[in-house]
FILOZA-247562 format. One record per residue (C-alpha): residue in one letter; x, z, y. Coordinates in steps of 0.25 Angstrom, whole numbers. Layout:
  type      u      w      v
     A      X      Z      Y
...
***
This chain:
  type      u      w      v
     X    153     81     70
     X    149     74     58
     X    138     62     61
     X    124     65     54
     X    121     57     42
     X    109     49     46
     X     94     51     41
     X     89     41     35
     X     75     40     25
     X     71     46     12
     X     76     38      0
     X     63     30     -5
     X     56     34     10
     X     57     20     18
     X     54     17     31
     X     45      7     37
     X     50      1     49
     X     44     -8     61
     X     46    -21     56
     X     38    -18     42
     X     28    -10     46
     X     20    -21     51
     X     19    -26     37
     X     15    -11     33
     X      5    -12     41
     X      0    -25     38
     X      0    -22     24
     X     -8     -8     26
     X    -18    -18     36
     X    -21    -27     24
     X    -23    -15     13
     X    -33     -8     22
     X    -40    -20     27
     X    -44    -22     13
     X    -47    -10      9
     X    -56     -8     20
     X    -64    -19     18
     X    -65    -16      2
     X    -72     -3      9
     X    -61      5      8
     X    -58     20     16
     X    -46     25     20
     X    -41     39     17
     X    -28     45     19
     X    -21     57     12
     X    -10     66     15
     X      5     64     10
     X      5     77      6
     X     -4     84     -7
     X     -3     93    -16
     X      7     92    -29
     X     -5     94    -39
     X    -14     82    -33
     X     -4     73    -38
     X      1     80    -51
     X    -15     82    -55
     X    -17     67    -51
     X     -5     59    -55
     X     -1     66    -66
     X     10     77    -68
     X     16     67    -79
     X     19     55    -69
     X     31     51    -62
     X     24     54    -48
     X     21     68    -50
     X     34     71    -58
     X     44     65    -52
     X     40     59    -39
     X     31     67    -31
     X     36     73    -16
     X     33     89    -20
     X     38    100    -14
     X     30    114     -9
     X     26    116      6
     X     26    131     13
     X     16    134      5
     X     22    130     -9
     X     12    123    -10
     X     16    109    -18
     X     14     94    -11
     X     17     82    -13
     X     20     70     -6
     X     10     60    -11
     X     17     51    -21
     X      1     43    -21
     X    -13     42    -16
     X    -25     42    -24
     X    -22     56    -28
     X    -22     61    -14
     X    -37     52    -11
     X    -42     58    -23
     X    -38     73    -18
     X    -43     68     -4
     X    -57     63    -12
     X    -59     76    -18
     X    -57     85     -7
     X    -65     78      3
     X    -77     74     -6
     X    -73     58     -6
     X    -77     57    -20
     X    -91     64    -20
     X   -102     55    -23
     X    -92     45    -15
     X    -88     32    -20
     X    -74     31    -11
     X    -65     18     -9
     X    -53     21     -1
     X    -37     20      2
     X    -26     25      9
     X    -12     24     12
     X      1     31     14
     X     14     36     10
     X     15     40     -4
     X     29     48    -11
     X     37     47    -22
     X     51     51    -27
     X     53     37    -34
     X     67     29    -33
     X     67     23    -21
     X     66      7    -25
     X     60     -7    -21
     X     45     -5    -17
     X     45     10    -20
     X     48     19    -12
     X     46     36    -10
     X     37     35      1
     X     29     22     -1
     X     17     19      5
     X      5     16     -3
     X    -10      9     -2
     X    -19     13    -11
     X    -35     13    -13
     X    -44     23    -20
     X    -59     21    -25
     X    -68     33    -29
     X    -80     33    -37
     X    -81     20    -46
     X    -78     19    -60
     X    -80      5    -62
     X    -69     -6    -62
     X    -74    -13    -49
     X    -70     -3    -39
     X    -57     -6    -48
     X    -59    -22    -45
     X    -62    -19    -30
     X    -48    -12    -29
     X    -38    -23    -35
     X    -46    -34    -28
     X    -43    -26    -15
     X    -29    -24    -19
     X    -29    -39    -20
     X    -34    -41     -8
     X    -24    -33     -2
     X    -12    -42     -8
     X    -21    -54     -2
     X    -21    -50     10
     X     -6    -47     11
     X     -1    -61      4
     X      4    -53     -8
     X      5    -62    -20
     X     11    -62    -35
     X      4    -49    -38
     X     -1    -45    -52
     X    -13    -35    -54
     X    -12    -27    -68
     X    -23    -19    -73
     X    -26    -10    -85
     X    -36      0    -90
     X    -30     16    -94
     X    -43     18    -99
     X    -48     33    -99
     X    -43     42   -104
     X    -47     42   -119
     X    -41     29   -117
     X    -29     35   -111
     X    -26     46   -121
     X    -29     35   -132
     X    -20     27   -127
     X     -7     39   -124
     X     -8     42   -139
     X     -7     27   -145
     X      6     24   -135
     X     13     38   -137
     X     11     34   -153
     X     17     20   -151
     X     29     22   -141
     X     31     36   -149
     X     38     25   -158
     X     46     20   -148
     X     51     33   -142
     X     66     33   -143
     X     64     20   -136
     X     59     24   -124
     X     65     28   -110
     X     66     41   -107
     X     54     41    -98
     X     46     35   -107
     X     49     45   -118
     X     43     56   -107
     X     31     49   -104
     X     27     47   -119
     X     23     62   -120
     X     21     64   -105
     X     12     51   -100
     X     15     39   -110
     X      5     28   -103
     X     16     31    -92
     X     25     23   -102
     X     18      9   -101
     X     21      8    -87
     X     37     11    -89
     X     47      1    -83
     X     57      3    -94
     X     57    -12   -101
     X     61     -6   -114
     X     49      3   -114
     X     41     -9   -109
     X     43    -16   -122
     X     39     -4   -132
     X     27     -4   -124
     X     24    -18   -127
     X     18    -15   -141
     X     11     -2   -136
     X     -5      1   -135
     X    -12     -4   -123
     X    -20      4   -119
     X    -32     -7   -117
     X    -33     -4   -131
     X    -37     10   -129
     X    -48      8   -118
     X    -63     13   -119
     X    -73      3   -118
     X    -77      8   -106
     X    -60      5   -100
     X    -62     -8   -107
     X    -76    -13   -100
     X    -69     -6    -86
     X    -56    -15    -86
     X    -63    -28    -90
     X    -72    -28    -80
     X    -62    -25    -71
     X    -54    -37    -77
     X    -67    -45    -73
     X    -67    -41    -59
     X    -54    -43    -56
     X    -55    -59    -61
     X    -69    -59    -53
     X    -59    -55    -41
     X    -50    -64    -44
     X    -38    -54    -46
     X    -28    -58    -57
     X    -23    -47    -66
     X    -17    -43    -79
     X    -20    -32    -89
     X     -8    -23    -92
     X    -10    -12   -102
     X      4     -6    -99
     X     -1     -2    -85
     X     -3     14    -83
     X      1     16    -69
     X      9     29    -66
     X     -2     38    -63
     X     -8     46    -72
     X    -24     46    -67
     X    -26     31    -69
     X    -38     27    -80
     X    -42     14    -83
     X    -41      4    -74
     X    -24      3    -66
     X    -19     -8    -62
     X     -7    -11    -53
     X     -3    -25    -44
     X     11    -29    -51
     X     20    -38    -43
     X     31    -41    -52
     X     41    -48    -43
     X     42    -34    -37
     X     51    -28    -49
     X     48    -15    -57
     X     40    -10    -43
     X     30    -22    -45
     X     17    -14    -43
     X     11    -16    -30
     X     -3     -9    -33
     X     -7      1    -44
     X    -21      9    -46
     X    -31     12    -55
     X    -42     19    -59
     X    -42     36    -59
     X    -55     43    -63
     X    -50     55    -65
     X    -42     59    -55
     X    -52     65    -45
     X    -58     74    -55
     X    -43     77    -58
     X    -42     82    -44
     X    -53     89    -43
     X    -64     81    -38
     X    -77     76    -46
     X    -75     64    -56
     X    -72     51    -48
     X    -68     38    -52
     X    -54     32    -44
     X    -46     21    -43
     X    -36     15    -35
     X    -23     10    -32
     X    -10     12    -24
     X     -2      2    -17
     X     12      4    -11
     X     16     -3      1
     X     31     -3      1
     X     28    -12    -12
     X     17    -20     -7
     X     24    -23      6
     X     38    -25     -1
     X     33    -37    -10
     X     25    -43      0
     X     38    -44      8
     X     44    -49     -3
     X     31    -59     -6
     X     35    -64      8
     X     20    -60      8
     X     14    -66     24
     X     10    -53     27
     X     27    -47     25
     X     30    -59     36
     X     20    -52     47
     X     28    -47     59
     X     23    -37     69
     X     25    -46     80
     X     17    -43     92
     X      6    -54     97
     X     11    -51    112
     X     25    -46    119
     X     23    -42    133
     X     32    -45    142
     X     32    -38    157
     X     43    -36    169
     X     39    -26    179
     X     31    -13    179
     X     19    -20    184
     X     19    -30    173
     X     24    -18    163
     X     11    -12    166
     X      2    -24    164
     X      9    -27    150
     X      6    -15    145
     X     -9    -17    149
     X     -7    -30    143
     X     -3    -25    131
     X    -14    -15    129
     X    -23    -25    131
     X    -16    -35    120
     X    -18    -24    108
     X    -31    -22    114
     X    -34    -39    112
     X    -29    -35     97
     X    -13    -41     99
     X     -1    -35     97
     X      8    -34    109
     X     21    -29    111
     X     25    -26    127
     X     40    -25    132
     X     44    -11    136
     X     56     -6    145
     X     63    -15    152
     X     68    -30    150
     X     70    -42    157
     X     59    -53    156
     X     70    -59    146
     X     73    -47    137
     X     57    -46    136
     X     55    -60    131
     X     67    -57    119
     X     58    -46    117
     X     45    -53    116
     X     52    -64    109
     X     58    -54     99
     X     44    -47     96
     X     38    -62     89
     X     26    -61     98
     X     18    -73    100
     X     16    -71    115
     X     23    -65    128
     X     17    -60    139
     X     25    -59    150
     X     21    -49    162
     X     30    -52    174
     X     29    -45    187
     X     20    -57    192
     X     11    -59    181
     X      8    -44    183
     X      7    -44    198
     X     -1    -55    193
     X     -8    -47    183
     X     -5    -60    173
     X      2    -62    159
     X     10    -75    155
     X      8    -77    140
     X     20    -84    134
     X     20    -89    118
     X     33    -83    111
     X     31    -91     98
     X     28   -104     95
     X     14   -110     92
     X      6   -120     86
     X      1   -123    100
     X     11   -121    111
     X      7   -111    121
     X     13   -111    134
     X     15    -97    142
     X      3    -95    152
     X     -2    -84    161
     X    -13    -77    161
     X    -22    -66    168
     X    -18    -52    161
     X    -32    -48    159
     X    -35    -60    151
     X    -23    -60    143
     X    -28    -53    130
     X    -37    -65    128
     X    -29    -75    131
     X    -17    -67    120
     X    -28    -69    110
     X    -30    -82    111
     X    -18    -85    112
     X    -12    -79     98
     X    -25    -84     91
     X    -22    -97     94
     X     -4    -95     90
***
């Protein structure tokens, strides 16, 4: 009988496993701590929507839609995708439950997002992304408001050597202005461009600035910026963004090659570059999109936003050796307990810990007074208490410091139902 060949993963779709998901969820913790605060809503979405949102929203010419969408037909032929981003399912979400209607919105979600990309460092085809939407402004503040909370997010995590990158796509006069200049210049430089680059140039040729084809680079060193081409109107907009950003404090640079690689941007994008990361540097990207919820359907509304991979973010900070990548999920408290009796009252106890606001973790099964001590040892908590059958008959608690500190402690015991308190005051003062 022939052995089954084991089950492992989808290529590109990566578990998260016990010992990293405490920095998940710290990171997650941080993001909507300050978005919160900023006076941000939550919503969520489903995984799952239509083919033509995306194809109307993205762009049928992108790589996303083209080439990288999860489609296939359900029972009813109808065709769904798996969401390959986010702000075109809030935008859908904003239309069809009246979000937008005389409303100014400021929200965010967050999820599992697909792709059929090459699996590679920092990308993968299920990632998880962070992402925050504002509706209803067309003025560059709201714009301000949203790098300054992404800043505030990298604070807050420790994240350092990150570059923000802005530039203005203008409208799109400015846009169609702009297409015709750069299709005439590179036109001259066709037979020495990449294959893809030879497609776009009829099919999406601002896609082309953001190729990572060296070669291609250097042509595109003598091109049109598309600075150049913007309204007065784009022109006063991106200034006094400019200005608000060095109010704020937030260092940035002005690149005129940057197009992102969606199709609904206009004017203001930006992205957060961390070039020590390699050709997947980009740790945050957004911009403005005005148009997209009239695209949809909905009345005309003013958007922008940004999306945020995790896997990246987390990766890099790892890699930063950033203090919030050394956090462990150790518990406060390891309960320890011999008996039924005393089992009983542990469990009592440890109900009454996580009430007090502390992390506990309580023995389970059966193990000698030794074994439980390697295990409390093992967890990295900063106290034991110990349940033996006298403390219970007792009804007491010993408290016994497994970790060194600044003040010795000495092992005590104490009445059970005073010993939250006394826990607390104990670990404030570790």
């Amino acid at each position: 009988m022939s052995k089954q060949a084991q089950i492992k993963a989808v290529r590109g779709m990566n578990d998260i496993l016990p010992s990293q998901s405490s920095l998940w969820l710290e990171v997650e913790r941080v993001c909507a701590n300050v978005f919160s605060r900023n006076g941000y809503q939550q919503i969520r979405t489903p995984i799952i929507e239509s083919t033509h949102l995306f194809a109307r929203s993205i762009g049928s010419d992108t790589d996303i839609v083209s080439k990288e969408m999860y489609t296939f037909d359900d029972r009813n032929g109808d065709s769904l995708t798996l969401r390959p981003e986010g702000t075109a399912c809030v935008v859908r979400a904003g239309i069809e439950n009246g979000l937008f209607y005389n409303q100014q919105q400021r929200l965010w979600y967050t999820g599992p997002m697909f792709r059929h990309e090459r699996p590679q460092k920092g990308r993968y085809r299920q990632f998880h992304q962070v992402g925050v939407e504002c509706y209803g402004w067309t003025t560059p503040d709201i714009e301000a408001e949203v790098l300054s909370m992404v800043s505030q997010v990298f604070k807050a995590l420790g994240l350092t050597r990150t570059e923000l990158q802005i530039n203005s796509l203008g409208d799109a006069d400015t846009r169609e202005r702009y297409r015709a200049a750069l299709v005439e210049y590179l036109s001259g430089y066709k037979d020495k461009l990449d294959e893809d680059s030879q497609r776009r140039l009829s099919t999406n040729p601002l896609r082309i600035l953001d190729s990572k084809n060296q070669d291609v680079q250097a042509l595109l060193e003598e091109a049109p910026s598309i600075l150049d081409f913007l309204s007065e109107r784009s022109v006063e907009s991106f200034s006094r963004l400019q200005r608000y950003l060095q109010a704020l404090d937030i260092a940035f640079t002005v690149n005129p090659r940057l197009v992102r690689g969606l199709d609904y941007y206009n004017d203001t994008v930006f992205e957060f570059i961390n070039a020590e990361f390699g050709a997947q540097s980009t740790v945050c990207g957004g911009g403005r999109y005005d148009r997209m919820v009239e695209q949809l359907g909905g009345k005309p509304t003013p958007g922008f936003g940004f999306g945020m991979g995790l896997e990246r973010l987390i990766q890099i900070l790892q890699e930063q050796d950033a203090p919030i990548s050394r956090q462990t999920s150790a518990p406060d408290v390891y309960l320890v307990s011999v008996g039924d009796l005393a089992r009983e009252q542990a469990l009592q106890l440890q109900v009454a810990l996580v009430q007090a606001g502390h992390s506990v973790q309580c023995f389970m099964g059966d193990g000698s007074m030794k074994n439980q001590f390697k295990r409390a040892d093992k967890s990295a908590a900063a106290l034991a208490l110990i349940v033996g059958e006298q403390e219970a008959e007792a009804q007491t608690v010993s408290i016994k410091p497994l970790r060194r500190t600044k003040t010795p402690l000495e092992q005590q015991t104490v009445a059970q139902k005073d010993v939250a308190n006394i826990v607390t005051n104990l670990l404030e003062s570790l």
